[in-house]
TIVO-2410 file (N, C-alpha, C; in nm, 3 decimals):
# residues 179
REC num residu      c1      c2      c3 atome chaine
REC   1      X  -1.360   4.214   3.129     N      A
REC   1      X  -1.365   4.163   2.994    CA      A
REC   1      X  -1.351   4.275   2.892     C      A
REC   2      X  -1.360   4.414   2.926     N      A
REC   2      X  -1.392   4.542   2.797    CA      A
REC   2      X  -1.204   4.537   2.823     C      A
REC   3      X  -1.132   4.507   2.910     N      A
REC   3      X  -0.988   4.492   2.866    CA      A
REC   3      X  -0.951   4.408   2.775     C      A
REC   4      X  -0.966   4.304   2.758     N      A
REC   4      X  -0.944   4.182   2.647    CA      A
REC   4      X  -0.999   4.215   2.540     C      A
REC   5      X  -1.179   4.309   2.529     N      A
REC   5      X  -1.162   4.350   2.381    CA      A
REC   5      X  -1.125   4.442   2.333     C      A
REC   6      X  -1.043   4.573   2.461     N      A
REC   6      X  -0.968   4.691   2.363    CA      A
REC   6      X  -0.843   4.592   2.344     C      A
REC   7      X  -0.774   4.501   2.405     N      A
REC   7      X  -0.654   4.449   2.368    CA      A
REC   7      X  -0.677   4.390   2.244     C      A
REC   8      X  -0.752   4.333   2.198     N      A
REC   8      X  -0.800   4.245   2.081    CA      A
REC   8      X  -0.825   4.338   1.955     C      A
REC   9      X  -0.908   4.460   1.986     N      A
REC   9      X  -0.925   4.539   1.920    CA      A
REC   9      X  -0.794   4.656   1.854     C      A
REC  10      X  -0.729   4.649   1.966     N      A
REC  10      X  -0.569   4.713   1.955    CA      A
REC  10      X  -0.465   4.627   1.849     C      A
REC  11      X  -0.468   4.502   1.892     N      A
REC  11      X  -0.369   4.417   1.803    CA      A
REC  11      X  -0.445   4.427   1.623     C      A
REC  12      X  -0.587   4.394   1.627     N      A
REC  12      X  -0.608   4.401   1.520    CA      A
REC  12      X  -0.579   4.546   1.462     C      A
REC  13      X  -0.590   4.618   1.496     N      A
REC  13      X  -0.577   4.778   1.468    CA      A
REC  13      X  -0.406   4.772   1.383     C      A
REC  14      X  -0.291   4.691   1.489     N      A
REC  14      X  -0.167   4.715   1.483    CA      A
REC  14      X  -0.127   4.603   1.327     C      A
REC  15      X  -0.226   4.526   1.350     N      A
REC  15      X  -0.200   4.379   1.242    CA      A
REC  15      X  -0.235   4.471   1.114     C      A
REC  16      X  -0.331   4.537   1.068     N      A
REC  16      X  -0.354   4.635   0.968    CA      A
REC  16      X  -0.274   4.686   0.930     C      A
REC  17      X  -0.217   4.801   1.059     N      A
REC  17      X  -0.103   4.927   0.978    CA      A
REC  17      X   0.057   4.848   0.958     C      A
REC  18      X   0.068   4.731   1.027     N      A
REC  18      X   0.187   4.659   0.982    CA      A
REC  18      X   0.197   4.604   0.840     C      A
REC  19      X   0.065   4.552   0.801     N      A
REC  19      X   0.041   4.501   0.697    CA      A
REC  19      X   0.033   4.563   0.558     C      A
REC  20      X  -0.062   4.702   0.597     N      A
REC  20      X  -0.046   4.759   0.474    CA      A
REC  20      X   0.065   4.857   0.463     C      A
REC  21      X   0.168   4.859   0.562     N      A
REC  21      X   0.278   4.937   0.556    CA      A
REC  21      X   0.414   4.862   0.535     C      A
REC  22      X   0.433   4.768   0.445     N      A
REC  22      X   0.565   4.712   0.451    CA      A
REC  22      X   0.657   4.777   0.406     C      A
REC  23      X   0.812   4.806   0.475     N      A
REC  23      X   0.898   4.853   0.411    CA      A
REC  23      X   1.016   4.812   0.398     C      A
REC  24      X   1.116   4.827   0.257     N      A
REC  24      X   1.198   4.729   0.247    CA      A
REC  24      X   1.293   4.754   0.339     C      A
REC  25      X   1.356   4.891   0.411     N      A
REC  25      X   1.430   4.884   0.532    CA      A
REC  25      X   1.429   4.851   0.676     C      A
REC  26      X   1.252   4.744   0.671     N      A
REC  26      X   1.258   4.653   0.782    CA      A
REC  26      X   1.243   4.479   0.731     C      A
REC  27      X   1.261   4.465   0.624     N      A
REC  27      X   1.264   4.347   0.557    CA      A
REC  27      X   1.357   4.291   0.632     C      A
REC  28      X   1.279   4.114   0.761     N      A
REC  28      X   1.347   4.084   0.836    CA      A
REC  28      X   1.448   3.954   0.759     C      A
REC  29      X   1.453   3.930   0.630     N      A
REC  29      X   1.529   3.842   0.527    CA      A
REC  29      X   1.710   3.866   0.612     C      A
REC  30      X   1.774   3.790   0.636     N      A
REC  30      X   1.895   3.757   0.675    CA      A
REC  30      X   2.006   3.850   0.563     C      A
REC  31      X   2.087   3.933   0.574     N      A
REC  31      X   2.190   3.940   0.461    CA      A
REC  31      X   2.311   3.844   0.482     C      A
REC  32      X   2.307   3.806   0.603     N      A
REC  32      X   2.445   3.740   0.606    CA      A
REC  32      X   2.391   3.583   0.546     C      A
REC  33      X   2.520   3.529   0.526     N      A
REC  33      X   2.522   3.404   0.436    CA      A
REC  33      X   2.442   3.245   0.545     C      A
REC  34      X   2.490   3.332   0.660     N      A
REC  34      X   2.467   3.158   0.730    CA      A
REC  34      X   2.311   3.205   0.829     C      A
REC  35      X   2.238   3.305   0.819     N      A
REC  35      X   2.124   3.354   0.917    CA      A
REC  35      X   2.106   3.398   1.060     C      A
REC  36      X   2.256   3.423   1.087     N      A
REC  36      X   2.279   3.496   1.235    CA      A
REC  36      X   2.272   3.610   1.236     C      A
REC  37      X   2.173   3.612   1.331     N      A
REC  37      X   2.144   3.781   1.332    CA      A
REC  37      X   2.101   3.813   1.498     C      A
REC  38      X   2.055   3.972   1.508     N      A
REC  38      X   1.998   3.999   1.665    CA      A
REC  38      X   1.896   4.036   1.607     C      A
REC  39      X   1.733   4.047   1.669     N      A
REC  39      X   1.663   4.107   1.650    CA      A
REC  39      X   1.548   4.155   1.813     C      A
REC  40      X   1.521   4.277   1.805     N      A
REC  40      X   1.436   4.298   1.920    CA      A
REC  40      X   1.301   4.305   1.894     C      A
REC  41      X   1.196   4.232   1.968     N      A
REC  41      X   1.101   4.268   1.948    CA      A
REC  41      X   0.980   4.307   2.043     C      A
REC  42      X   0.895   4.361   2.045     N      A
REC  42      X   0.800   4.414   2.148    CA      A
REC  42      X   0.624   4.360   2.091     C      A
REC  43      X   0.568   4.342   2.194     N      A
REC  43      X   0.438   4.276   2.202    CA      A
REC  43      X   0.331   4.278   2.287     C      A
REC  44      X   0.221   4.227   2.233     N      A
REC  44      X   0.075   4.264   2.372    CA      A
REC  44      X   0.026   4.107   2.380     C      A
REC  45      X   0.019   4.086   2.484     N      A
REC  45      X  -0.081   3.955   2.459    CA      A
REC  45      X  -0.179   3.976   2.530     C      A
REC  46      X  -0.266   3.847   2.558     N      A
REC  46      X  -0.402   3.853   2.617    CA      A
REC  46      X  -0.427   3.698   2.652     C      A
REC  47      X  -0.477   3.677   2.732     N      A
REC  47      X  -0.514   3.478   2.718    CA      A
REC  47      X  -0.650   3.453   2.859     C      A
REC  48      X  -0.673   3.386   2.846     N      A
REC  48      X  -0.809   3.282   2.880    CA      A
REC  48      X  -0.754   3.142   2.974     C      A
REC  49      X  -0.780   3.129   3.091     N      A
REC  49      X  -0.727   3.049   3.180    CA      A
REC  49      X  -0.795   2.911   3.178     C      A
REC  50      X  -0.760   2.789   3.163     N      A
REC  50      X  -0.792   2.645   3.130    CA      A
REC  50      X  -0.930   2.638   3.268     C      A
REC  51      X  -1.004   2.549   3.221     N      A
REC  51      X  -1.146   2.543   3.317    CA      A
REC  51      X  -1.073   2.471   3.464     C      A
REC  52      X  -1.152   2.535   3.574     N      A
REC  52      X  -1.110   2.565   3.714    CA      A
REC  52      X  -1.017   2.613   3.755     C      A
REC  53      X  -0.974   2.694   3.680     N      A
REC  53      X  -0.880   2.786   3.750    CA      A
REC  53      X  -0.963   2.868   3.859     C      A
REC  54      X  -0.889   2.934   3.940     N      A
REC  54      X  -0.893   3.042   4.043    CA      A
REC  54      X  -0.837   3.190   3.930     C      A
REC  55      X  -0.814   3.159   3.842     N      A
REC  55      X  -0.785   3.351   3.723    CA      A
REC  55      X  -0.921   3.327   3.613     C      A
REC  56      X  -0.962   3.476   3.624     N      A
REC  56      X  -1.022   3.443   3.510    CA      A
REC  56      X  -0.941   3.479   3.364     C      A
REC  57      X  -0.846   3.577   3.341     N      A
REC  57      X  -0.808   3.620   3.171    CA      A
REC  57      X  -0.659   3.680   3.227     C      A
REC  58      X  -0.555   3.692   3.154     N      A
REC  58      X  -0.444   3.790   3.185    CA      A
REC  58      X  -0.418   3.846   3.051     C      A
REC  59      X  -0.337   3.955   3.076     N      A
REC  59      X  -0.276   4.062   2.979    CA      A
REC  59      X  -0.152   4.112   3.003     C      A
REC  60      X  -0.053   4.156   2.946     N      A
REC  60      X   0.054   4.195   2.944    CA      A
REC  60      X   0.106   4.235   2.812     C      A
REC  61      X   0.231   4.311   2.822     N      A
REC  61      X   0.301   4.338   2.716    CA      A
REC  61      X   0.458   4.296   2.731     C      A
REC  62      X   0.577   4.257   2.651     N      A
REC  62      X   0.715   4.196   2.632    CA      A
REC  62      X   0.792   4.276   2.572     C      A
REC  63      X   0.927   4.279   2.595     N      A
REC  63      X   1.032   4.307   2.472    CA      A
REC  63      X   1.089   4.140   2.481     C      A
REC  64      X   1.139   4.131   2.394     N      A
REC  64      X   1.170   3.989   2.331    CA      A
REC  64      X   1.323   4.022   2.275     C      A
REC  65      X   1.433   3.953   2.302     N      A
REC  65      X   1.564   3.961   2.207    CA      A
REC  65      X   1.569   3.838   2.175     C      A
REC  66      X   1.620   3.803   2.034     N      A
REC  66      X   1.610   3.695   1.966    CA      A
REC  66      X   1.758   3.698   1.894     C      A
REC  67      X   1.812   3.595   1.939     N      A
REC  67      X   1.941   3.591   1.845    CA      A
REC  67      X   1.968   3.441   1.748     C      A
REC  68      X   1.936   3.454   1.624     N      A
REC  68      X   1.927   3.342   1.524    CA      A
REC  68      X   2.040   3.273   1.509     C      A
REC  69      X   2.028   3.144   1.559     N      A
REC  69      X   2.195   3.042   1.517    CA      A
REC  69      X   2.173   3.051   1.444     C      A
REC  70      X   2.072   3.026   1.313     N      A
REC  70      X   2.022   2.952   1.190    CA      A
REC  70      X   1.964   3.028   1.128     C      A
REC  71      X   1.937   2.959   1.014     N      A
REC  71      X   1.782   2.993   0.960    CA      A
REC  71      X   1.621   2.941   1.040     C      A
REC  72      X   1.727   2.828   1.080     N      A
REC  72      X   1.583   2.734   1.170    CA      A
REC  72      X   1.575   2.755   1.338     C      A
REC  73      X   1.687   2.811   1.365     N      A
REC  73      X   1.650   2.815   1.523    CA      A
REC  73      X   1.718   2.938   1.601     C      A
REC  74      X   1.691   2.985   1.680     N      A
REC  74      X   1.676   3.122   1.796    CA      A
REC  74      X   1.672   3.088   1.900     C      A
REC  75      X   1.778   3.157   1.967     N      A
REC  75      X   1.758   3.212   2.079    CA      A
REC  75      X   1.640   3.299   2.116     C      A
REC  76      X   1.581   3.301   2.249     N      A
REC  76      X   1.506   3.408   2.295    CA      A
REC  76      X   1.549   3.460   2.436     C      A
REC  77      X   1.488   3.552   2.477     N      A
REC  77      X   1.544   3.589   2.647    CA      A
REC  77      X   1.447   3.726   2.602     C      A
REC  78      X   1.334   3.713   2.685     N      A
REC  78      X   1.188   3.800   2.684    CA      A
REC  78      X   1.160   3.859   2.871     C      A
REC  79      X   1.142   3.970   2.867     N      A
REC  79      X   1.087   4.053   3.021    CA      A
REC  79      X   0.980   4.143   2.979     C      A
REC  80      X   0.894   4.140   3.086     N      A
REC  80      X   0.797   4.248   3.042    CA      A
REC  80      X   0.674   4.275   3.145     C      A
REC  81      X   0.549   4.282   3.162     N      A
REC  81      X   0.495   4.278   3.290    CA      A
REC  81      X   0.353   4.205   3.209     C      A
REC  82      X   0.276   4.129   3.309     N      A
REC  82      X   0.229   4.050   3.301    CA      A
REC  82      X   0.084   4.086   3.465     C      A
REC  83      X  -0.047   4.109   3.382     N      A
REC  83      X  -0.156   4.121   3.511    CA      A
REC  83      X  -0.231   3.974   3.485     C      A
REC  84      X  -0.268   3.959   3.570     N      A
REC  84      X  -0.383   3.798   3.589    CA      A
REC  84      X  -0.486   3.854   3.691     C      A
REC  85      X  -0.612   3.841   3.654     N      A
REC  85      X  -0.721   3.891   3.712    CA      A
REC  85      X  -0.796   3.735   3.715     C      A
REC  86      X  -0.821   3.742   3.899     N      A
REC  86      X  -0.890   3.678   3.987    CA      A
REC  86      X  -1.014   3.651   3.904     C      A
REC  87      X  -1.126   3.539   3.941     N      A
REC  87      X  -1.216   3.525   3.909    CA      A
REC  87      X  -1.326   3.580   4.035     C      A
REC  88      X  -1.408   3.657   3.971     N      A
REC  88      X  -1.521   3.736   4.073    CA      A
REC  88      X  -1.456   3.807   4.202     C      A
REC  89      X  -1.355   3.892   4.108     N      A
REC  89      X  -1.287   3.930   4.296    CA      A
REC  89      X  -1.270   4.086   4.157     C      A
REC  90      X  -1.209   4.165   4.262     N      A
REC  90      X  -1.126   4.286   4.221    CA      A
REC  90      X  -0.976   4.283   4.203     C      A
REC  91      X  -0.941   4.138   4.252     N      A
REC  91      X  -0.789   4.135   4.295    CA      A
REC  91      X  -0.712   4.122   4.148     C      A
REC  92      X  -0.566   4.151   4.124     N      A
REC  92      X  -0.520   4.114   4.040    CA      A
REC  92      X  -0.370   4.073   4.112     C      A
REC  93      X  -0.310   3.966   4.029     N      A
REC  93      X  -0.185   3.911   4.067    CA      A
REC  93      X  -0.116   3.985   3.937     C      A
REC  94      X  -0.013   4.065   3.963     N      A
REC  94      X   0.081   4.152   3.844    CA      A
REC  94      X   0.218   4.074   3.919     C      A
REC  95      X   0.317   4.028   3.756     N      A
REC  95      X   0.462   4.053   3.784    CA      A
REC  95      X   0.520   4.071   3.667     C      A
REC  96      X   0.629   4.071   3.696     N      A
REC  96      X   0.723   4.102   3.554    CA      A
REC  96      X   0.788   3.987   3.513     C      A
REC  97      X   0.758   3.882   3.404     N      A
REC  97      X   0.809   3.760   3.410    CA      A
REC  97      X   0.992   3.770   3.300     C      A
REC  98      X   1.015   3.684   3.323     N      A
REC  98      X   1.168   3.679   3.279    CA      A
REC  98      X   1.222   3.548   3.220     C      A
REC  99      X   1.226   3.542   3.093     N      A
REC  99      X   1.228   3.384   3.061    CA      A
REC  99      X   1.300   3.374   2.945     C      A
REC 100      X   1.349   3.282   2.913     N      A
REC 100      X   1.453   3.238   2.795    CA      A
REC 100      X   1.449   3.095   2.752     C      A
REC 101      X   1.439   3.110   2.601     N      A
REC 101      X   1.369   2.999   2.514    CA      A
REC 101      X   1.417   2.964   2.425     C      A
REC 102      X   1.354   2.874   2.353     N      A
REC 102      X   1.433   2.840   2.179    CA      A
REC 102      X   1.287   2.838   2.094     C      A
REC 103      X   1.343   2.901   1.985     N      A
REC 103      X   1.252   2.885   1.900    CA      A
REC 103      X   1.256   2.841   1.730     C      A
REC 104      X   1.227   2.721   1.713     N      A
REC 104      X   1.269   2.635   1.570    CA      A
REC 104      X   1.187   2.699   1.485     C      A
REC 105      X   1.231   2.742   1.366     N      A
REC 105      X   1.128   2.737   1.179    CA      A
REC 105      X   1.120   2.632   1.145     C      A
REC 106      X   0.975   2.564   1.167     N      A
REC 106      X   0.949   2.406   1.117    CA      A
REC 106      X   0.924   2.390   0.963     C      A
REC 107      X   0.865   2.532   0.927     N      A
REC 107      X   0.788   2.547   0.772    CA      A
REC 107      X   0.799   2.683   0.764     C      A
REC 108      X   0.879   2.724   0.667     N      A
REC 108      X   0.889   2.874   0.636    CA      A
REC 108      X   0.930   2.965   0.715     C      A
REC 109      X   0.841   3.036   0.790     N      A
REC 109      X   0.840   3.142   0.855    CA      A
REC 109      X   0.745   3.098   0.981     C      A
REC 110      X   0.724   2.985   0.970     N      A
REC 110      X   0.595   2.922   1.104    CA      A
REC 110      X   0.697   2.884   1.181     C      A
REC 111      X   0.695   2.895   1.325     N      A
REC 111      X   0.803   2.824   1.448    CA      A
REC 111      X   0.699   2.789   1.535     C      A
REC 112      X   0.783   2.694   1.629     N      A
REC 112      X   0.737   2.618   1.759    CA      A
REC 112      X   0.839   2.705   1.845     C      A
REC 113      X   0.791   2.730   1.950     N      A
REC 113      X   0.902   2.783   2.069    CA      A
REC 113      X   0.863   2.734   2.186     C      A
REC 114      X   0.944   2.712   2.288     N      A
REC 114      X   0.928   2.668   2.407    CA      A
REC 114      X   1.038   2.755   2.546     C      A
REC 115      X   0.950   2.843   2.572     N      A
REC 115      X   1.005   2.908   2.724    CA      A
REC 115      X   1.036   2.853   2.853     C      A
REC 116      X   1.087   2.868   2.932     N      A
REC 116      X   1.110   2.900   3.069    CA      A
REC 116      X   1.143   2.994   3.166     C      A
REC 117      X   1.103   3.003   3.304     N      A
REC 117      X   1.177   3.135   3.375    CA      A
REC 117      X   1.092   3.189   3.473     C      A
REC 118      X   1.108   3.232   3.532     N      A
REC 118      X   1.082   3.292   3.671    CA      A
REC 118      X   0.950   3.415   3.670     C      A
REC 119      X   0.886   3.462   3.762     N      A
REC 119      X   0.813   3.632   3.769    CA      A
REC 119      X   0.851   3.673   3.927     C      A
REC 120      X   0.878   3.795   3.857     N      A
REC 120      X   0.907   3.894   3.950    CA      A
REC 120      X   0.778   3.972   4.034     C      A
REC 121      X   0.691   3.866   4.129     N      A
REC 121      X   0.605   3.991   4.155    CA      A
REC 121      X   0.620   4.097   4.239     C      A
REC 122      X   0.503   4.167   4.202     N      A
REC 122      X   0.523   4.303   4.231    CA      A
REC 122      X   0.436   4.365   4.364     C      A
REC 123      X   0.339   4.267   4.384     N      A
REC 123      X   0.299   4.305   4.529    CA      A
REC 123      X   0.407   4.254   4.595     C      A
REC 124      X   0.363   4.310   4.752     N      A
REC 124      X   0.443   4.260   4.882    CA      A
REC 124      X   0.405   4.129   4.890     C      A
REC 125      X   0.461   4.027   4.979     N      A
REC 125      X   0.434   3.935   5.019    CA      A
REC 125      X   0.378   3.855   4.883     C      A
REC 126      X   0.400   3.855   4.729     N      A
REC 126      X   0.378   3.790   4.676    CA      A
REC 126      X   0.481   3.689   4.640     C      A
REC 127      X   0.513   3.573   4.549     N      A
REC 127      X   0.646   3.498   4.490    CA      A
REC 127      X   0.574   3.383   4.396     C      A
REC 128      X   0.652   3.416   4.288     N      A
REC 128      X   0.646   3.371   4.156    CA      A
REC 128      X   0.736   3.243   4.154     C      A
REC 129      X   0.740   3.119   4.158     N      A
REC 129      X   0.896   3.057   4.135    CA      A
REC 129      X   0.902   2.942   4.023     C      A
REC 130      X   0.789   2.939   3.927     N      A
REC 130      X   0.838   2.914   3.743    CA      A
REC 130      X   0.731   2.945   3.659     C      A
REC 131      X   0.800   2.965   3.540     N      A
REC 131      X   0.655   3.010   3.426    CA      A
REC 131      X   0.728   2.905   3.311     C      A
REC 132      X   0.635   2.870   3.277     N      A
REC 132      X   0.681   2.767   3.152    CA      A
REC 132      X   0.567   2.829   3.011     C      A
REC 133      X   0.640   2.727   2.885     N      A
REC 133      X   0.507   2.783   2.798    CA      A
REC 133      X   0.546   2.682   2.664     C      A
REC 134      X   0.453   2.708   2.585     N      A
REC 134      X   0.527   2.632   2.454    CA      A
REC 134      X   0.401   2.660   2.353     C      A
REC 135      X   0.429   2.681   2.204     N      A
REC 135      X   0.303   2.747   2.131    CA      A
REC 135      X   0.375   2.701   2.018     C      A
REC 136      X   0.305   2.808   1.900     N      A
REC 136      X   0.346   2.808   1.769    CA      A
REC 136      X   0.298   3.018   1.731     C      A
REC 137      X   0.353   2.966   1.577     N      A
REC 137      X   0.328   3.122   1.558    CA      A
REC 137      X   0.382   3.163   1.402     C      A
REC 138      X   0.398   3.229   1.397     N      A
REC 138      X   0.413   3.263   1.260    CA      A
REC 138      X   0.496   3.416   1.234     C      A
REC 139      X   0.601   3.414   1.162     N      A
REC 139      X   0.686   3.553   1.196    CA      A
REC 139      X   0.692   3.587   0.991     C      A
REC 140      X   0.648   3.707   1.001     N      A
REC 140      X   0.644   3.765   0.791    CA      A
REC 140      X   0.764   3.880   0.822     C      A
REC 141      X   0.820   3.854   0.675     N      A
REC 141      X   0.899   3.935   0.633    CA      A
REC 141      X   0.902   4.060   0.698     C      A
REC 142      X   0.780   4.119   0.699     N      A
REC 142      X   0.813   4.283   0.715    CA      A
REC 142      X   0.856   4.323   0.941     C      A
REC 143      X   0.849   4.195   0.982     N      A
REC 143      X   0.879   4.244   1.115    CA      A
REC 143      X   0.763   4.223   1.183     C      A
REC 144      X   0.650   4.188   1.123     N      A
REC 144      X   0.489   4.137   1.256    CA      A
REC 144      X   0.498   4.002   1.281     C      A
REC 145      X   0.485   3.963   1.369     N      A
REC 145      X   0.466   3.830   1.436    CA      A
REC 145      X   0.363   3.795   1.527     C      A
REC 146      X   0.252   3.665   1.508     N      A
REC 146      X   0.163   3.669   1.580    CA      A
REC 146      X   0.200   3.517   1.627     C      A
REC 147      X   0.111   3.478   1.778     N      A
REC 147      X   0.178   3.378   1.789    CA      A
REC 147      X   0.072   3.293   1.896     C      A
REC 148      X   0.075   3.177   1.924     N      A
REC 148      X  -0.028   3.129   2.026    CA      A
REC 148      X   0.034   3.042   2.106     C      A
REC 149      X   0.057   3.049   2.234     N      A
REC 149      X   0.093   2.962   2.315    CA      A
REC 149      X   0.013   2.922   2.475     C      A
REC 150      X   0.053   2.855   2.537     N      A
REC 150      X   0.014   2.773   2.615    CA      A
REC 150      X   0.097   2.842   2.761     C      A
REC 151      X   0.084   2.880   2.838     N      A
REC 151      X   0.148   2.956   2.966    CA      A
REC 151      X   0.156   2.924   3.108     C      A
REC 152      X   0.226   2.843   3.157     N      A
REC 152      X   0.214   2.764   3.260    CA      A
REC 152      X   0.247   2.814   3.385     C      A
REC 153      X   0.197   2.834   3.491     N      A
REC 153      X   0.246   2.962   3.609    CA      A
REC 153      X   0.252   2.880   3.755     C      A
REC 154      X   0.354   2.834   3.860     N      A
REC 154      X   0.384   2.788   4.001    CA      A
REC 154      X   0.396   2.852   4.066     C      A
REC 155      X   0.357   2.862   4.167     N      A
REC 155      X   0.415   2.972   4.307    CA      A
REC 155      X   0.398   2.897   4.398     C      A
REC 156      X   0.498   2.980   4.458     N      A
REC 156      X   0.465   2.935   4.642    CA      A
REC 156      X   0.409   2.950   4.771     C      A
REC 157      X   0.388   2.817   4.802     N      A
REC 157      X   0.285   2.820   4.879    CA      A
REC 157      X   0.290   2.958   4.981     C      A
REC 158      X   0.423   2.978   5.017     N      A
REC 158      X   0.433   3.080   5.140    CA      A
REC 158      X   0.390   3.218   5.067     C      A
REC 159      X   0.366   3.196   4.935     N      A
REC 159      X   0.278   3.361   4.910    CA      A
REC 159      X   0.144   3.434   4.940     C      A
REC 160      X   0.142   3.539   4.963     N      A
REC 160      X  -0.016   3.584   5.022    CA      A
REC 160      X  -0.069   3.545   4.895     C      A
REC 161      X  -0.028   3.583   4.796     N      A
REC 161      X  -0.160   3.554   4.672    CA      A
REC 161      X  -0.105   3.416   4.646     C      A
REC 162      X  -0.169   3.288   4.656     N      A
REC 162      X  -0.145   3.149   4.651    CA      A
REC 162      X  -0.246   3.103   4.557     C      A
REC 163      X  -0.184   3.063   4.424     N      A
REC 163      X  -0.263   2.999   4.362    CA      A
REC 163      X  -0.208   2.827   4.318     C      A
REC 164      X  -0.088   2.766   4.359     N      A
REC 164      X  -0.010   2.687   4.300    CA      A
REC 164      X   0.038   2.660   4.179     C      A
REC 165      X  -0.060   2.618   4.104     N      A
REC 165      X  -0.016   2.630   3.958    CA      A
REC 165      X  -0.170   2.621   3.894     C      A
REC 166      X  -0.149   2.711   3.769     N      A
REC 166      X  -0.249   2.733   3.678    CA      A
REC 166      X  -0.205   2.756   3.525     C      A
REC 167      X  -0.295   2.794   3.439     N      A
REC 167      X  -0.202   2.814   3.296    CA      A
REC 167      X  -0.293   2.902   3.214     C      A
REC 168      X  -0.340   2.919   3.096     N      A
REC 168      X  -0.381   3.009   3.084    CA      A
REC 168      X  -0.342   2.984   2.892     C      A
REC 169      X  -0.407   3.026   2.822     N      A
REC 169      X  -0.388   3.001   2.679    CA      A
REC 169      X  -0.422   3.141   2.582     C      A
REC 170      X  -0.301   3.184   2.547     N      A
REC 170      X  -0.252   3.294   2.498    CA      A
REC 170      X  -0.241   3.356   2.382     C      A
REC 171      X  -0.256   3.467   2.307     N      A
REC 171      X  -0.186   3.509   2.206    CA      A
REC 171      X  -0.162   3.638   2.205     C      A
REC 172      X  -0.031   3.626   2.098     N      A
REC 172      X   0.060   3.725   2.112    CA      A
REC 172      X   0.060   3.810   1.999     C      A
REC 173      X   0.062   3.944   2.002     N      A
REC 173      X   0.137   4.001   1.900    CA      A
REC 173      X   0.202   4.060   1.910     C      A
REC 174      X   0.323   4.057   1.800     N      A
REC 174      X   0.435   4.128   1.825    CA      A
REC 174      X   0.468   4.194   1.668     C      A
REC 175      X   0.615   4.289   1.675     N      A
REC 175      X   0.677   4.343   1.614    CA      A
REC 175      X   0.827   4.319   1.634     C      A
REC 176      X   0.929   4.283   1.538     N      A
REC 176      X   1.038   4.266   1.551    CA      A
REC 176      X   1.129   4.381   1.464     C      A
REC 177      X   1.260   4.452   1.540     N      A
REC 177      X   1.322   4.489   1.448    CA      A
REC 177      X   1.461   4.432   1.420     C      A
REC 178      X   1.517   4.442   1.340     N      A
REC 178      X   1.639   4.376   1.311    CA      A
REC 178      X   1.733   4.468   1.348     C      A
REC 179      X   1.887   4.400   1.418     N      A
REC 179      X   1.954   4.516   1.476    CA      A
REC 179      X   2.131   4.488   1.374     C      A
***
C-alpha cells in the first residue's frame, strides 16, 4: 500500500508543477482549421480491484499516441508496463499491455474513451489474452490530463498465474505533447 501512496503522492506533486507552469509553446489548442493533429503522451496510474478479486491494487506507467479526426474524437494506440499485486501473497502478475481505442469530447475538453488489446506478460509460463476498459477524463489546454477508468483483464486458463478475469478501477495521469 506505501506504493499507491508515493504514486498518489507523485501525481499530485506532477498535477502542481503542470499547473502552475503553463506555457504557450505547449498550448494543446489545434492550429489547423479542421482539429487533426498527433499528439504523444506519457502517464502513471494506480487502481483498486472490484470486491473478490484474487489482486489486491495495480500500478503502471503508458506512452499513449493519439491522433485527432476531430475536434470530438481520437484515435489512441497506448503500451507501457503494468504490475498487479496478489492479495496476501508476495506474488505480482507484471505485463506490458498494448491496446487501441477511441476517445470522444462530449463537453469541452471532458472525453469518454473506450480501449481494447492484449498484455504481454513477462513472467515465464504466464498469458494475457484481453484487456478491455472504458472511463472518462478530462484533458486542459496546457498538455495535463487526468482520467478514471474501469480496466478489465482475461487470461488463460493454461497460465501458471491463473486468475480468469478480474478488473480493477483506475486513475490516470498523464501529460500530452503535441507533435
Amino acid at each position: 500500500m506505501k506504493t499507491i501512496t508515493k504514486l498518489f503522492a507523485g501525481a499530485a506533486t506532477v498535477i502542481a508543477i503542470f499547473t502552475a507552469t503553463q506555457s504557450d509553446a505547449q498550448t494543446m489548442s489545434s492550429t489547423t482549421t479542421n482539429g487533426m493533429a498527433f499528439k504523444i503522451g506519457f502517464g502513471v496510474n494506480g487502481g483498486v480491484f472490484t470486491k473478490g478479486s484474487e489482486m489486491d491494487y495495480g500500478y503502471g506507467a503508458d506512452a499513449r499516441l493519439q491522433y485527432d479526426l476531430s475536434k470530438d474524437v481520437a484515435l489512441t494506440a497506448s503500451g507501457g508496463y503494468t504490475r498487479l499485486r496478489w492479495k496476501n501473497s508476495p506474488l505480482n502478475f507484471q505485463f506490458i499491455p498494448l491496446m487501441g481505442g477511441v476517445k470522444a469530447f462530449v463537453v469541452d475538453r471532458m472525453y469518454l474513451n473506450a480501449q481494447a488489446g492484449t498484455g504481454l506478460a513477462i513472467e515465464d509460463g504466464a498469458n494475457m489474452n484481453f484487456i478491455y476498459s472504458g472511463g472518462l477524463g478530462y484533458e486542459w489546454n496546457n498538455g495535463l490530463e487526468l482520467g478514471v477508468k474501469y480496466e478489465g483483464y482475461v487470461n488463460n486458463s493454461a497460465s501458471d498465474l491463473y486468475f480468469m478475469k478480474t478488473g480493477q478501477f483506475n486513475l490516470r495521469l498523464g501529460y500530452n505533447f503535441k507533435l
